[in-house]
N, CA and C atoms as an extended XYZ file, in Angstrom:
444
Properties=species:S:1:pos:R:3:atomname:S:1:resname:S:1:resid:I:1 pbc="F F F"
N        87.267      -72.033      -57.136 N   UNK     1
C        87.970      -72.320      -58.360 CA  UNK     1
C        88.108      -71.068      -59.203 C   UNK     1
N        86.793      -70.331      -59.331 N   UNK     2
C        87.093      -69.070      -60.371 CA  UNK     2
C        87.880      -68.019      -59.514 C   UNK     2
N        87.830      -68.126      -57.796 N   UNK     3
C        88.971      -67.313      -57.411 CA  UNK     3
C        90.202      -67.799      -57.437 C   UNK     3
N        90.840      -68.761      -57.764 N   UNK     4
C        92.113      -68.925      -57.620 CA  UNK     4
C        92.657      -69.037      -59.108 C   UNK     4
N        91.560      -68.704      -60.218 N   UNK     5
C        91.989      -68.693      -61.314 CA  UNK     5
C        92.651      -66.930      -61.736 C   UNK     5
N        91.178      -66.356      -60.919 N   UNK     6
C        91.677      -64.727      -61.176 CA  UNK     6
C        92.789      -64.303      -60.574 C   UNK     6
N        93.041      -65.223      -59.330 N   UNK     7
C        94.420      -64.557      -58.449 CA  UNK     7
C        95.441      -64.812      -58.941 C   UNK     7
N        95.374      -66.023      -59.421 N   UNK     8
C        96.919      -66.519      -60.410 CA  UNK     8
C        96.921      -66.054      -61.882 C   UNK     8
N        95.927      -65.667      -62.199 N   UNK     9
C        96.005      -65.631      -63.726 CA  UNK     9
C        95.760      -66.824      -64.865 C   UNK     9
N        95.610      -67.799      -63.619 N   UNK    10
C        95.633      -69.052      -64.849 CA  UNK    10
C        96.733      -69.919      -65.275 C   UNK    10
N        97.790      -68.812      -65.073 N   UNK    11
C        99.193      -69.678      -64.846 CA  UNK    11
C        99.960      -70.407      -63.684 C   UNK    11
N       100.782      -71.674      -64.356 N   UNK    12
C       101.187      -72.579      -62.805 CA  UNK    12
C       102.623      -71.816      -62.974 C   UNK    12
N       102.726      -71.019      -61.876 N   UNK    13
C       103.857      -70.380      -61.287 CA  UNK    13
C       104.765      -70.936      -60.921 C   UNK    13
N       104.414      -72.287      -60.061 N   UNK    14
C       105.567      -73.101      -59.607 CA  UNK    14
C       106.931      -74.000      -60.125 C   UNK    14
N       106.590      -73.711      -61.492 N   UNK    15
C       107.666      -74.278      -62.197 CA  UNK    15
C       108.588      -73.803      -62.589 C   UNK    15
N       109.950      -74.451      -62.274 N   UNK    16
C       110.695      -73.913      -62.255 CA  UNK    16
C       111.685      -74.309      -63.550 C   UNK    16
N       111.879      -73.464      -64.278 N   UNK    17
C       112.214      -73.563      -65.718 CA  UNK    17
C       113.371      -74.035      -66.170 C   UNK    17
N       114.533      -73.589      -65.060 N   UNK    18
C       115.822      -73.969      -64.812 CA  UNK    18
C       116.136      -75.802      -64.656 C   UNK    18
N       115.436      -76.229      -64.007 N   UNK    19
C       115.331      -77.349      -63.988 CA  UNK    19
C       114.646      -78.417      -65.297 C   UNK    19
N       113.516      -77.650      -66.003 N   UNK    20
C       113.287      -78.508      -67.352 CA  UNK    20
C       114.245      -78.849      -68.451 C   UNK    20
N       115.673      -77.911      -68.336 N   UNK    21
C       116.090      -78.214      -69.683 CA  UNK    21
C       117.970      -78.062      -69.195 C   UNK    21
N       118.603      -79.181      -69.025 N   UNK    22
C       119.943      -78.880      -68.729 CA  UNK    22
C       120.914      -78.349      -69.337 C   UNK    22
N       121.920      -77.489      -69.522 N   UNK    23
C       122.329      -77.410      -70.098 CA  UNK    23
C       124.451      -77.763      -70.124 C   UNK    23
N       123.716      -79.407      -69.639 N   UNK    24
C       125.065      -80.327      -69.295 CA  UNK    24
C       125.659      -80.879      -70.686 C   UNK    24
N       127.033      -80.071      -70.835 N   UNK    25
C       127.590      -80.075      -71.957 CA  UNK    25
C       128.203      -82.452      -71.481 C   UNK    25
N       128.061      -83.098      -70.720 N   UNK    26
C       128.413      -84.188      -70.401 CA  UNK    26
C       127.357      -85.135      -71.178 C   UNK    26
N       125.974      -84.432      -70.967 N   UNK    27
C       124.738      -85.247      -71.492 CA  UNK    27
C       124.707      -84.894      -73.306 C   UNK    27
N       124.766      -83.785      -73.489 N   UNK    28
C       125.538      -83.770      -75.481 CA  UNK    28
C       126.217      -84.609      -75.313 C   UNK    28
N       127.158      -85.333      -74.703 N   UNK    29
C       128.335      -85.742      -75.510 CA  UNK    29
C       128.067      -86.823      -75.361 C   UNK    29
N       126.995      -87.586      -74.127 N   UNK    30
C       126.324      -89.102      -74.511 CA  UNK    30
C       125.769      -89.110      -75.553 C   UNK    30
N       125.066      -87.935      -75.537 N   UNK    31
C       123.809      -88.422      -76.730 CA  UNK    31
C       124.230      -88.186      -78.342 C   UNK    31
N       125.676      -87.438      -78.461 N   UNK    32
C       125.889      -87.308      -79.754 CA  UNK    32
C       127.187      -88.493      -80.018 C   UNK    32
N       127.396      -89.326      -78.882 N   UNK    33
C       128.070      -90.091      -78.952 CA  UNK    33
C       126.935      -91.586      -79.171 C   UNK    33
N       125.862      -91.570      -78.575 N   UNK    34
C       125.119      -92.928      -78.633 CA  UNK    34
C       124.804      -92.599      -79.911 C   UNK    34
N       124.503      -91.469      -80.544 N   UNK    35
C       123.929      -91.630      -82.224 CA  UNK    35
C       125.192      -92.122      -82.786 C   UNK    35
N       126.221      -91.721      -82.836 N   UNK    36
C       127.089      -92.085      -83.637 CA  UNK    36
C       127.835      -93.381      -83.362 C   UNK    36
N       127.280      -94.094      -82.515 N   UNK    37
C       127.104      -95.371      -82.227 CA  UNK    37
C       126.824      -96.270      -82.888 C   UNK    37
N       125.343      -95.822      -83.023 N   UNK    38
C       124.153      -96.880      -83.664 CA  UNK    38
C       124.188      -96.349      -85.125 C   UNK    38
N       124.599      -95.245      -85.852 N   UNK    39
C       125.109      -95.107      -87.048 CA  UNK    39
C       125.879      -96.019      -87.841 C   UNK    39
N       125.422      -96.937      -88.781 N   UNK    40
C       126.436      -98.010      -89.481 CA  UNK    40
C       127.637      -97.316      -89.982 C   UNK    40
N       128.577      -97.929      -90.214 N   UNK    41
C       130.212      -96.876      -91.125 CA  UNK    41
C       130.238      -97.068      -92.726 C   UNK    41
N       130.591      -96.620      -93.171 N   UNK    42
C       130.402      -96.904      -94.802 CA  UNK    42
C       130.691      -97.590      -95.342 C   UNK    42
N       130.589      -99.141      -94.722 N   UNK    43
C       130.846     -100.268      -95.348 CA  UNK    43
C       129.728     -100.944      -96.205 C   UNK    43
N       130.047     -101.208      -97.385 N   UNK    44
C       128.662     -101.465      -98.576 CA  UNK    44
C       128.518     -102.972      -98.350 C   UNK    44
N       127.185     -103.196      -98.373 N   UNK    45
C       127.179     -104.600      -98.294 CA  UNK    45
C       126.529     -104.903      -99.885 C   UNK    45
N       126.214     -106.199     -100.182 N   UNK    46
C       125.748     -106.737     -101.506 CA  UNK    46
C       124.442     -106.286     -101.258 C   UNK    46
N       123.930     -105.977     -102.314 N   UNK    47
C       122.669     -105.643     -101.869 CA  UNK    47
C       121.703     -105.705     -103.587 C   UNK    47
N       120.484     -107.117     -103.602 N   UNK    48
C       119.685     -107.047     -104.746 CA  UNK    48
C       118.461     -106.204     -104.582 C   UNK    48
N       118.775     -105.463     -106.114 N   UNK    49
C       117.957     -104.566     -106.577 CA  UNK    49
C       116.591     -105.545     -107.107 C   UNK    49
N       115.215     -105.721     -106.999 N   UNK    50
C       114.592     -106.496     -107.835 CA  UNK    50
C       113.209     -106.502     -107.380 C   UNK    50
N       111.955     -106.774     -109.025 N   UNK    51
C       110.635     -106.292     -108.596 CA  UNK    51
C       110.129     -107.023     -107.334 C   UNK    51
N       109.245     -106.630     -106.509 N   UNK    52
C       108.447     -107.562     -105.425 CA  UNK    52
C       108.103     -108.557     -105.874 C   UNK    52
N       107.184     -108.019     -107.357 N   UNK    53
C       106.532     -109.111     -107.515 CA  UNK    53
C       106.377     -109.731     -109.185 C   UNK    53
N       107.055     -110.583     -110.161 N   UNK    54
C       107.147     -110.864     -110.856 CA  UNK    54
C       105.873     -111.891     -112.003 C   UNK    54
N       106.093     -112.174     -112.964 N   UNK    55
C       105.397     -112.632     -114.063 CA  UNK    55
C       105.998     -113.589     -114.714 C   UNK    55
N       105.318     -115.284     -113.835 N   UNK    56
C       106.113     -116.314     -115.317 CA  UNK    56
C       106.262     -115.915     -116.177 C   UNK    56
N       107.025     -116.377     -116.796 N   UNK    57
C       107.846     -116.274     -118.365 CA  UNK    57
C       108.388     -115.559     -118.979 C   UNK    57
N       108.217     -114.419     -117.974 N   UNK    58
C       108.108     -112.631     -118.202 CA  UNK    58
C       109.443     -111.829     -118.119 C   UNK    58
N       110.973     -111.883     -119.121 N   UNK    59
C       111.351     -110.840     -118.509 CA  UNK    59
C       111.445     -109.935     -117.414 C   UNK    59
N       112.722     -110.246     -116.777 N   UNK    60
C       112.697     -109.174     -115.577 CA  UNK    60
C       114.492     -109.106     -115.438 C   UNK    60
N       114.598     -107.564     -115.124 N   UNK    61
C       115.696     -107.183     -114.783 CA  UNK    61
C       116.116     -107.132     -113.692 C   UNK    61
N       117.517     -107.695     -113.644 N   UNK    62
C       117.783     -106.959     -112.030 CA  UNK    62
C       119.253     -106.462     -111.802 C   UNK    62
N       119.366     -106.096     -110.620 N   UNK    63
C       120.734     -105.246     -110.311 CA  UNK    63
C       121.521     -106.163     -108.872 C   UNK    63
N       122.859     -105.768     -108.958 N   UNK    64
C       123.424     -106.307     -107.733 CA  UNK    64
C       124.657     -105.085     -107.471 C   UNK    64
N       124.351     -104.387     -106.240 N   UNK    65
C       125.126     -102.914     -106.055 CA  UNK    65
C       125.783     -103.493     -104.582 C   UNK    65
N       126.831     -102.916     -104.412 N   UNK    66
C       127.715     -103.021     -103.391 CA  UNK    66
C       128.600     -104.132     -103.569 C   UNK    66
N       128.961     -104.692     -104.842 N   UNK    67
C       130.542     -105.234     -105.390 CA  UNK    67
C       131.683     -104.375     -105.670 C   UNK    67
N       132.477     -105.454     -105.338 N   UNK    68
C       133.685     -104.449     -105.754 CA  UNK    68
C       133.995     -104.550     -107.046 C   UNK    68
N       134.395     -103.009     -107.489 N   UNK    69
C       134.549     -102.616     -109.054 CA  UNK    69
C       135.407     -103.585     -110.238 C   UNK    69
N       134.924     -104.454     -110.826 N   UNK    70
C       135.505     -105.303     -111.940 CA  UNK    70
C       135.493     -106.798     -110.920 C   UNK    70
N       134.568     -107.233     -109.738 N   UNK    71
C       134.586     -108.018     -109.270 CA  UNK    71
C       133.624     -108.851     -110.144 C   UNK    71
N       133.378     -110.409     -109.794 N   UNK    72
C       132.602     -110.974     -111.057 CA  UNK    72
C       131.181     -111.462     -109.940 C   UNK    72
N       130.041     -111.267     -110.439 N   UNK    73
C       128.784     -111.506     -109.476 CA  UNK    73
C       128.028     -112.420     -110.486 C   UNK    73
N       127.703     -113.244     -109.594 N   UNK    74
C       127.057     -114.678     -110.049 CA  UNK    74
C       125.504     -114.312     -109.515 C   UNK    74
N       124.690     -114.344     -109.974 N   UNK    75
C       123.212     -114.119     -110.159 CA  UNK    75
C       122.345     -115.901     -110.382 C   UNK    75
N       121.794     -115.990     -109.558 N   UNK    76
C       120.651     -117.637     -109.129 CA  UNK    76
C       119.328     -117.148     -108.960 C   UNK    76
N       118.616     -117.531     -110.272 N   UNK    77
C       116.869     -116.978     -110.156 CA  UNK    77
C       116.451     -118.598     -110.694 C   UNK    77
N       115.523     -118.939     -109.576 N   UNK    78
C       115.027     -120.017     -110.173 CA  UNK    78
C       116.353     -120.974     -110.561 C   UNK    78
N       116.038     -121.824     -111.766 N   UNK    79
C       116.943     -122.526     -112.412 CA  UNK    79
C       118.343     -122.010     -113.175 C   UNK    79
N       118.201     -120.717     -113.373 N   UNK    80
C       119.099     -119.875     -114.100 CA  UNK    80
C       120.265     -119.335     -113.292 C   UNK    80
N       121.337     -119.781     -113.719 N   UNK    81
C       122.764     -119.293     -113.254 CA  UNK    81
C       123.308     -117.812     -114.165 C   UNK    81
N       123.521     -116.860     -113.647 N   UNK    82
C       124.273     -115.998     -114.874 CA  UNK    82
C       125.177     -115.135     -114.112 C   UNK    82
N       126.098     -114.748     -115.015 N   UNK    83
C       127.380     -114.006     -114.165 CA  UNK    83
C       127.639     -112.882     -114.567 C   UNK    83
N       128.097     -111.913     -114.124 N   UNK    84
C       128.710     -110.710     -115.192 CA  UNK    84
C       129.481     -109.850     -113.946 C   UNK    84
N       130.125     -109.081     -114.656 N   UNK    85
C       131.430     -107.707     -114.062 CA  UNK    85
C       130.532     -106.841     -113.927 C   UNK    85
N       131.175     -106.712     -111.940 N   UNK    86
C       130.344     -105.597     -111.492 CA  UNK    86
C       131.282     -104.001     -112.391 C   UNK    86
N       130.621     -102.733     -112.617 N   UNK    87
C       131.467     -101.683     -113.219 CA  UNK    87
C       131.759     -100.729     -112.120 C   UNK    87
N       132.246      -99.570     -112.682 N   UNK    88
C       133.099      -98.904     -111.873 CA  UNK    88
C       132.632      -98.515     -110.464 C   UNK    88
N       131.418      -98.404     -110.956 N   UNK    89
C       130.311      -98.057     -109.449 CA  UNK    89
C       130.069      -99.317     -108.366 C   UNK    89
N       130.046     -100.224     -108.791 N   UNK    90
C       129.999     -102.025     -108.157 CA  UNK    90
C       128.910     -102.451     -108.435 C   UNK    90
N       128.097     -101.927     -109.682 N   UNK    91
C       126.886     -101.987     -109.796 CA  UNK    91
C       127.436     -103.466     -111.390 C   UNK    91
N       126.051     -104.916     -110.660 N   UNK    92
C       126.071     -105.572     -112.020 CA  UNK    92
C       125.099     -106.128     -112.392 C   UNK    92
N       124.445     -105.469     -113.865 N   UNK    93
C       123.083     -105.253     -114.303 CA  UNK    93
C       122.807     -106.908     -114.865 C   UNK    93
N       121.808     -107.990     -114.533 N   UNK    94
C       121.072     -109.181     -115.671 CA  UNK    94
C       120.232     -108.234     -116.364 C   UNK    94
N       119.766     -108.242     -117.293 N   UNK    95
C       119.103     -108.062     -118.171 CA  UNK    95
C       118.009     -109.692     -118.909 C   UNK    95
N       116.746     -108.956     -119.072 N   UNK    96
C       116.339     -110.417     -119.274 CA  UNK    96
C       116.093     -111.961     -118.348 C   UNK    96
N       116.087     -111.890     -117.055 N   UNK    97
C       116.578     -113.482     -116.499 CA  UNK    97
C       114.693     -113.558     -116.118 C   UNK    97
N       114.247     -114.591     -116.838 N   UNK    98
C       112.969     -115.610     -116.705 CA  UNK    98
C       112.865     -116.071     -115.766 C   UNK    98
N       111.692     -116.109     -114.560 N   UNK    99
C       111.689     -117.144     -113.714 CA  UNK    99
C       110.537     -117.754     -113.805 C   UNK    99
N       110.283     -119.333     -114.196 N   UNK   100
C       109.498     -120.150     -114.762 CA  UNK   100
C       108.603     -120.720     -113.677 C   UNK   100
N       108.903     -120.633     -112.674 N   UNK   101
C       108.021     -121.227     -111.463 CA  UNK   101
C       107.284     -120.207     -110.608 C   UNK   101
N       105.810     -120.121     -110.291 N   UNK   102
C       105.013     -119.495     -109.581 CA  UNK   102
C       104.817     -119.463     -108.368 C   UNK   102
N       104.873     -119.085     -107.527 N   UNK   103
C       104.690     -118.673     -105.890 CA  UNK   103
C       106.008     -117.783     -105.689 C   UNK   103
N       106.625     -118.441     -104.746 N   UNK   104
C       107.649     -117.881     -104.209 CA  UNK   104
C       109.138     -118.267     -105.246 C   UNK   104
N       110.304     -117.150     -105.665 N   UNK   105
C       111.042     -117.682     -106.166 CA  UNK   105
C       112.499     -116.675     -105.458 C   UNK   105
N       113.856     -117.667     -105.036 N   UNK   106
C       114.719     -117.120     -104.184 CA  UNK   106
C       115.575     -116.567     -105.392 C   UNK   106
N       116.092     -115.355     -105.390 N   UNK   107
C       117.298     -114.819     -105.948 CA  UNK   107
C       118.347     -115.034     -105.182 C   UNK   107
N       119.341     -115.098     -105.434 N   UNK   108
C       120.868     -115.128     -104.744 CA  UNK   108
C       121.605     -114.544     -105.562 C   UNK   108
N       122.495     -113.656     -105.121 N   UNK   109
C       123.693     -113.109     -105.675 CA  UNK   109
C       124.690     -113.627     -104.916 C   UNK   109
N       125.933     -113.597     -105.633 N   UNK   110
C       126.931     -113.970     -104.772 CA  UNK   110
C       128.525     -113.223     -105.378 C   UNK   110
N       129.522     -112.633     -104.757 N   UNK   111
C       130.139     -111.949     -105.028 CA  UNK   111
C       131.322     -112.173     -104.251 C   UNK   111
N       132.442     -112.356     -104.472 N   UNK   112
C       133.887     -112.406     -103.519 CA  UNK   112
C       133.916     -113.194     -101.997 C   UNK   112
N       132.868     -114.238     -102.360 N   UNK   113
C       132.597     -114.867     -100.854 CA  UNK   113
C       131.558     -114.350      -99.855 C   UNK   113
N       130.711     -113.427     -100.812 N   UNK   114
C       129.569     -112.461      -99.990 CA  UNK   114
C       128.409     -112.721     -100.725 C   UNK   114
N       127.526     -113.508     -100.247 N   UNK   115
C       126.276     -113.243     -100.492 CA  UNK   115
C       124.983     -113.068      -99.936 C   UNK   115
N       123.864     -112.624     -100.657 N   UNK   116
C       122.462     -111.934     -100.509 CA  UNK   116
C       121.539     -112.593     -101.091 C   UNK   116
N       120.099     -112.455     -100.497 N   UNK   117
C       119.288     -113.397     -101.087 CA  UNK   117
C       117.710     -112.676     -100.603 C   UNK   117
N       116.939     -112.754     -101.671 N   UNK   118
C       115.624     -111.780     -101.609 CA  UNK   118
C       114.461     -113.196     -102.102 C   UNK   118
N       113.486     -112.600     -102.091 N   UNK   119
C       112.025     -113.199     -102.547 CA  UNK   119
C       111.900     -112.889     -103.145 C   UNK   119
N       110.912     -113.309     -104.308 N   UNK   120
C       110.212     -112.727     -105.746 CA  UNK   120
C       109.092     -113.530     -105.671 C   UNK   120
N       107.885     -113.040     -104.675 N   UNK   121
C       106.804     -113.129     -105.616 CA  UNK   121
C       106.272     -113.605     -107.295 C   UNK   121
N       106.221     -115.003     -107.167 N   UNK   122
C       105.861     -115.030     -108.923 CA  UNK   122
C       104.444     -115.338     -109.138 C   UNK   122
N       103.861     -114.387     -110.263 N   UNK   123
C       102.891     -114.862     -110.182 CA  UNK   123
C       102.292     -115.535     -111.772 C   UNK   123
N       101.189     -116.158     -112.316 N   UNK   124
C       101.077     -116.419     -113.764 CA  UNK   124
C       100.760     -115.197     -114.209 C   UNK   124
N       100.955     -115.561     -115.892 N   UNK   125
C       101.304     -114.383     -116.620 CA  UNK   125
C       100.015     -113.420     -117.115 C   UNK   125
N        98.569     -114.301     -116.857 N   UNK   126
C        97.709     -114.170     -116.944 CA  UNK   126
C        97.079     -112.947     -116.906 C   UNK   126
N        97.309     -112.802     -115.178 N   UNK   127
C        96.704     -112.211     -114.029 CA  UNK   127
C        97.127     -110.570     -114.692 C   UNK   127
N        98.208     -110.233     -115.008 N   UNK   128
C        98.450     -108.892     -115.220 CA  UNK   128
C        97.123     -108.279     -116.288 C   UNK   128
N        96.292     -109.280     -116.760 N   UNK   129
C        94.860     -108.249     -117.686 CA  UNK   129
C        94.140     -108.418     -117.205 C   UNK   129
N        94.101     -108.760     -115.865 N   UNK   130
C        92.419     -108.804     -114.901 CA  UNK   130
C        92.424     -107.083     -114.784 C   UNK   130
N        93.244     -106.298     -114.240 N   UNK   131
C        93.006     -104.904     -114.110 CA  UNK   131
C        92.386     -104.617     -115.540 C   UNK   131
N        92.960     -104.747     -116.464 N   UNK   132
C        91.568     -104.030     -117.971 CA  UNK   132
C        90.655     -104.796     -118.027 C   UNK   132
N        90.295     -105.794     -117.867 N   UNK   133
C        89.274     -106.615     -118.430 CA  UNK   133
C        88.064     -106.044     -116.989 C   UNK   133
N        88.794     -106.171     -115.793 N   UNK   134
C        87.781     -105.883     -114.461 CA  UNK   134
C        87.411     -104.457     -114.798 C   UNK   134
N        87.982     -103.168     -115.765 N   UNK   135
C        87.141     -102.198     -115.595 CA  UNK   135
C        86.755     -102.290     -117.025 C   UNK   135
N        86.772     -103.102     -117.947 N   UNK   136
C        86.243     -103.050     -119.322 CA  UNK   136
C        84.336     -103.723     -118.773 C   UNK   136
N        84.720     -104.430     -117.517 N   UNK   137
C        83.349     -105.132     -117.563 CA  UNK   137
C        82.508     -104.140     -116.302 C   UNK   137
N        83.412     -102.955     -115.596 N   UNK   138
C        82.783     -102.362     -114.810 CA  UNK   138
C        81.904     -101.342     -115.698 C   UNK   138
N        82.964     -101.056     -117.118 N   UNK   139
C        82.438      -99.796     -117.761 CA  UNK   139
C        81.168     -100.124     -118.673 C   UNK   139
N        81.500     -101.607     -118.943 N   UNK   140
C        79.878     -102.197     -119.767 CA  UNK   140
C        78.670     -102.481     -118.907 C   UNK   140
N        79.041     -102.633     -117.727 N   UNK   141
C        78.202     -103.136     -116.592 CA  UNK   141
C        77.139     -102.101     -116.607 C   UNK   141
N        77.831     -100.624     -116.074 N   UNK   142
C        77.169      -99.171     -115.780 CA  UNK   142
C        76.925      -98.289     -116.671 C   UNK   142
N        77.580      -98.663     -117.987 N   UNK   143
C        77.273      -97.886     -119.041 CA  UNK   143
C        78.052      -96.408     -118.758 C   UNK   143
N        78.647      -96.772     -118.198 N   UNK   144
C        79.594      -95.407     -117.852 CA  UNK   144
C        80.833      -95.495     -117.641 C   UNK   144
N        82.078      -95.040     -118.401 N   UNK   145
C        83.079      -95.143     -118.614 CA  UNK   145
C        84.005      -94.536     -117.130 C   UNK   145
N        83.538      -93.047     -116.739 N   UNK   146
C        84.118      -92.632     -115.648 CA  UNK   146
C        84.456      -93.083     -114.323 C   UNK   146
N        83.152      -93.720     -114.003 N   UNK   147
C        83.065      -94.456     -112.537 CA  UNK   147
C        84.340      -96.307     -112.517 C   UNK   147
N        84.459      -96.594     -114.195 N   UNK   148
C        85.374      -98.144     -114.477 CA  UNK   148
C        86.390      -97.383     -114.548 C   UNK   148
C-alpha cells in the first residue's frame, strides 16, 4: 500500500477528465429549456396578504394584491362582508375588519370571478399578556431582572 502510494503519488490517474463534463451545446438547450418550463409567466393571481395569527375583537388589517386596477374586491372574514377598489397597483387595503370567533377563521377574497382563501388562526384576546406577566413572574421569582 505505501508502495503504490509513492509510485503514483497518491493521485488516481485513470480518470479521464474529458468525459466528466460535456460540453454538448444540445444538453444546454434541454436544460435551459426545462427551467424555463417550470418557470410560471407573469400572470398575477389574487393573492391575501394577512397575519397568521390573529386576536378576538382585535383589529386587523389586510391586503388583496393581484386585482385588476379599479376592479372592485369583496373581502369575507368571519361574519363580515366588505368591499373596496383595488388602486392603480391592484392592491385593495380593509383596514380595521374584527374577527369575533376563536380557533380557526376563513378569509375569502373575491375579485372578477377569481377567488382566494387563507386561514387565520384566532386566538382570545387575553393570551397576548401572558409574554409580560410570564417574565414579570420569572423576574420576581429570581430576583433578577436579566435572566426574565
Amino acid at each position: 500500500m505505501l508502495r503504490f502510494g509513492a509510485i503514483h503519488g497518491g493521485r488516481n490517474n485513470d480518470i479521464n477528465n474529458r468525459k466528466l463534463v460535456s460540453p454538448s451545446p444540445i444538453r444546454h438547450a434541454l436544460a435551459a429549456g426545462l427551467i424555463a418550463a417550470l418557470i410560471p409567466f407573469s400572470a398575477v393571481a389574487l393573492e391575501i396578504e394577512a397575519p397568521d395569527v390573529g386576536l378576538a375583537g382585535v383589529p386587523l388589517d389586510y391586503a388583496v394584491t393581484g386585482a385588476d386596477p379599479g376592479a372592485n374586491v369583496t373581502l369575507e372574514a368571519g361574519d363580515a362582508r366588505l368591499s373596496a377598489t383595488a388602486g392603480a397597483d391592484g392592491r385593495a387595503v380593509f383596514d380595521d375588519v374584527v374577527l369575533a370567533a376563536r380557533g380557526e377563521a376563513t378569509v375569502t377574497a373575491t375579485s372578477v370571478g377569481e377567488s382566494v382563501s387563507t386561514d387565520v388562526r384566532v386566538i382570545p384576546g387575553w393570551v397576548s399578556v401572558l409574554p409580560a406577566v410570564l417574565a414579570i413572574t420569572i423576574a420576581l421569582t429570581l430576583r433578577n431582572v436579566i435572566p426574565a
